[in-house]
N, C-alpha and C positions, 0 to 999 in steps of 0.2 A: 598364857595370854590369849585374848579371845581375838579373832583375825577377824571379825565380822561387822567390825565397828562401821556405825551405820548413824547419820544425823539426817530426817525429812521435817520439811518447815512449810506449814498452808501460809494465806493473805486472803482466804476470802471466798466465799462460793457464791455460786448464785446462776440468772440464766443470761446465757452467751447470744449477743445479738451479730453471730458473723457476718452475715450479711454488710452491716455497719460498722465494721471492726476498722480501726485504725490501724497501720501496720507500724507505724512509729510509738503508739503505746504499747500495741502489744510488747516490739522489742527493747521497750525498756521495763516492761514486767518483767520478760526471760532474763534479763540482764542481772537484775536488783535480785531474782531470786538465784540466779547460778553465786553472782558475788558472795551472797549471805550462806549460798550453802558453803560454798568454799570456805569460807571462815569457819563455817562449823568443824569443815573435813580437818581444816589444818589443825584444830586443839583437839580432836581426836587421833588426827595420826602423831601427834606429838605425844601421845599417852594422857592426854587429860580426859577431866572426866564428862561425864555424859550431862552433867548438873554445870560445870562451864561451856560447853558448846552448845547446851540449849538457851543459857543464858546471854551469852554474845549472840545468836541467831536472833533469837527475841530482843534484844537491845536495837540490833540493826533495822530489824522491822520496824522499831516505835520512831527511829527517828528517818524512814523514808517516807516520805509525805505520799507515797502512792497508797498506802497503805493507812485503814483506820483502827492508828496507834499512835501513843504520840505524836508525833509533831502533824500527822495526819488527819488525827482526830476530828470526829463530827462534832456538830453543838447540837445541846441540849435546845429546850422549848423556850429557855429564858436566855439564850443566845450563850451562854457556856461550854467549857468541856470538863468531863466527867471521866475518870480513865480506871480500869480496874485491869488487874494481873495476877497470874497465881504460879507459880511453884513446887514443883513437888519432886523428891529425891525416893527415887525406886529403891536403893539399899537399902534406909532406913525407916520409909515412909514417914520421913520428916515432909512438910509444908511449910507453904508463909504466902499470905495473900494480900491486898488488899485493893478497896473500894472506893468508889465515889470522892479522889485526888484531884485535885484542879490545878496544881501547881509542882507536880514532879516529875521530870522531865523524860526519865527512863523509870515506869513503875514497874517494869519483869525483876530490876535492879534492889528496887526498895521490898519489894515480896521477898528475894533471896534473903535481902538481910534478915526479914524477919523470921523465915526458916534455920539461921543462924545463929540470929544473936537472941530471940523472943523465947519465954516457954508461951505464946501465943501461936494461936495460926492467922489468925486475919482480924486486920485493923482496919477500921471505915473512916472517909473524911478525914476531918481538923486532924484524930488521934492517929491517925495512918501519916500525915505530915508531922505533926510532933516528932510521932516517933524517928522518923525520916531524919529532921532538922537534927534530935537525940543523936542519932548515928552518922554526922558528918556529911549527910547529903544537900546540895543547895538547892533551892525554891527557887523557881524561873514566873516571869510574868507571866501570868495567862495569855498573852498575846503571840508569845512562842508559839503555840497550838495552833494559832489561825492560818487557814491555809487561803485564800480566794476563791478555789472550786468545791470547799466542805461550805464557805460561806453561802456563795451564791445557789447551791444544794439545801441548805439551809433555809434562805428564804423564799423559797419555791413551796419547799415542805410548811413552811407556817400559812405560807398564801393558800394553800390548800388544806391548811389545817389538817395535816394527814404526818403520820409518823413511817419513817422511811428507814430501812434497814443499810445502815452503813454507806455505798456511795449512790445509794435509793436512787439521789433527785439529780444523778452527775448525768445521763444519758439526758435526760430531759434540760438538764439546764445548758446544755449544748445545744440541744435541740432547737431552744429558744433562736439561738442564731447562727446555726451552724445546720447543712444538711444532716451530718452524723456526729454518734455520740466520741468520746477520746476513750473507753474505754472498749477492751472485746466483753468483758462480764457488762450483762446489759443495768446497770447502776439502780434500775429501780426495783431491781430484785437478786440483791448481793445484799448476803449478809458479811460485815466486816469484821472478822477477828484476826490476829494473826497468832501462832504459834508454833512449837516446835518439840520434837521430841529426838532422844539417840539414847543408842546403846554404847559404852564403851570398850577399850580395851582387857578393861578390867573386868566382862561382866556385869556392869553396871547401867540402869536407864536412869532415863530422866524424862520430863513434861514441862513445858512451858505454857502459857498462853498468856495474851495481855489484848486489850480493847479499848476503843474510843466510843463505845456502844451504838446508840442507835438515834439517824437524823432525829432534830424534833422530838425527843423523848423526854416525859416528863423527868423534875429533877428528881432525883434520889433514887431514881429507878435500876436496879442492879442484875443483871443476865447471871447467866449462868461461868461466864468469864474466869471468875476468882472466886469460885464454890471449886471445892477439893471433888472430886469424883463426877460433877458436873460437863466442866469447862477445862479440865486437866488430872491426870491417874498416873501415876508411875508405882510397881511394883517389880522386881525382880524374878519374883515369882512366875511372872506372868507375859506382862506389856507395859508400855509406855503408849498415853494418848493423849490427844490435844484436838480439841473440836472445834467448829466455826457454823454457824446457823441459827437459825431461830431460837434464841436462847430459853424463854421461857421453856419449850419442851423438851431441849436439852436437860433444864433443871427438872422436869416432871419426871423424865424419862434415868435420870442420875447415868446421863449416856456415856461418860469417860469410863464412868467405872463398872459400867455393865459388860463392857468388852471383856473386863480382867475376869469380872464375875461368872462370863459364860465360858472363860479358858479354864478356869480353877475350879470350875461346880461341872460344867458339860463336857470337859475334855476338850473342847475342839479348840481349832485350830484358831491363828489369831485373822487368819481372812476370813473364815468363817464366823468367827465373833462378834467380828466389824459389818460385815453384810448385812448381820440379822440384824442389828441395831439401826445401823443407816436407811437401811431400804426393805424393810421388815417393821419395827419395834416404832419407830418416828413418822413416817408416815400414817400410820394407823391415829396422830393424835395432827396431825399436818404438820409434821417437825421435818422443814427441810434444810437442807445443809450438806454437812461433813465431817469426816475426821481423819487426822491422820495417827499412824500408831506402827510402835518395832515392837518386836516380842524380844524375849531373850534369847533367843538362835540367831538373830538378826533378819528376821523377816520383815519386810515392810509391806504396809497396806494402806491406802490412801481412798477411801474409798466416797459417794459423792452420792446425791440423790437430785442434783439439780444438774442442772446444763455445765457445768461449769465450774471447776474450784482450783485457786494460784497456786500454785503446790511442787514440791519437787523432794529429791532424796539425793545422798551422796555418800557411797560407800566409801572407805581410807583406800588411795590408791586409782581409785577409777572417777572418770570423767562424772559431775553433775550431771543428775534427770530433769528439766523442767517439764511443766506440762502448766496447760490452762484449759483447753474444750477437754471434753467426753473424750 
């Protein structure tokens, strides 16, 4: 039995306006992330596996509205939402992904299944809810998604004709009539993913991530999210990671799986792996963000290149870490 069992879960990076920080959002950011790690801690210290505890962590995220996931979700350019999620089992480098969903309520849920039940890995749109409806899951109205502050975010970003990264246009639409914004991450420069990664008792990782992509984004447009090696990596071999940022050069950069790539080809260490990608490798292209990631000893590393990313970790046995500034 491995004693090191270990679940950390992001919500988001981006830059920190302290100054203008709410103390009542902050504490229900600390809040939502200790609850979710908690959940996680408690199916790992129950003996489950690292592929259920990232999977409840990620569900919980999709449906707290603080969060752009589920039910938190941004709208697209044509007033929609569009939700991608990926999955990945470190034992067997099994996968299941899918894309551009407008109607599922929990997508970390419907990627599982297709890591499951599919010899696919990732299904887009209409064929991603087929399959969904195929496997006993219900279709919710699009209206579920709507939140008031992704809306009013939303029509800020078209007024401006400007595409805004997850809660972009939240500081400013506060702005409007408020001195300060409700968020400590400054909203128009967060990007918004959430996900999750853990080692088991058994030995075993796991990766999640799931998205309500990006304010104001044209339709069909797919991040790095629900790309296997992208936006999520588990291998046993190595690490477990799950990232959040500017998605495009996450996909340039194939940054979940560069981590495993520099443990298993460069030796080093899984902080060391993470550094070079985050604050090395991604800026060099202006990839800013984060990720977080366990190795197989149960090391954890969270590491950030902006002001700021929702994050936290929770070993079996010991009290939850949250964190949100530098």
């Amino acid at each position: 039995m491995n004693q090191t069992a270990v679940i950390a879960i992001h919500g988001g990076a981006g830059t920190i306006l302290r100054t203008l920080m709410d103390p009542d959002a902050e504490q229900r950011y600390h809040a939502s992330l200790n609850d979710i790690l908690a959940a996680g801690q408690s199916i790992l210290a129950g003996g489950g596996s690292a592929l259920d505890a990232v999977s409840e962590a990620v569900r919980l995220l999709e449906d707290n509205p603080l969060f752009n996931a589920g039910r938190g979700a941004v709208f697209t350019a044509d007033g929609t939402h569009e939700l991608d999620a990926a999955i990945m089992d470190g034992s067997t480098l099994e996968a299941g992904a899918i894309c551009c969903v407008t109607r599922l309520r929990n997508p970390i849920l419907v990627a599982r299944r297709v890591l499951e039940a599919s010899d696919h890995v990732m299904f887009a749109g209409s064929g991603a809810q087929a399959f969904a409806v195929a496997q006993g899951f219900e279709l919710v109205d699009p209206a579920y998604f709507h939140t008031d502050a992704r809306h009013k975010q939303w029509l800020l970003a078209r007024g401006e004709q400007r595409v805004m990264l997850d809660h972009d246009g939240a500081t400013l639409a506060h702005s409007e009539t408020e001195p300060t914004p409700h968020e400590p991450i400054d909203p128009n420069k967060k990007f918004g993913t959430v996900g999750a990664v853990a080692l088991d008792q058994h030995g075993h990782l796991a990766a999640a991530t799931s998205t309500g992509g990006v304010t104001n984004k044209q339709t069909g447009r797919v991040g790095d999210t629900p790309l296997i090696g992208a936006g999520c990596y588990a291998d046993d071999a190595t690490c477990a990671v799950s990232t959040t940022g500017s998605g495009e050069m996450f996909m340039r950069m194939v940054a979940a799986y560069d981590v495993a790539a520099q443990m298993a080809y460069r030796g080093v260490s899984l902080e060391e792996a993470a550094a070079d990608v985050v604050m090395k490798r991604l800026p060099r292209i202006n990839g800013r963000g984060g990720l977080i990631a366990v190795d197989a000893r149960g090391n954890v590393t969270l590491p950030f290149n902006t002001d700021g990313m929702y994050r936290g970790f929770a070993r079996v046995g010991v009290a939850p870490v949250t964190a949100i500034y530098r």
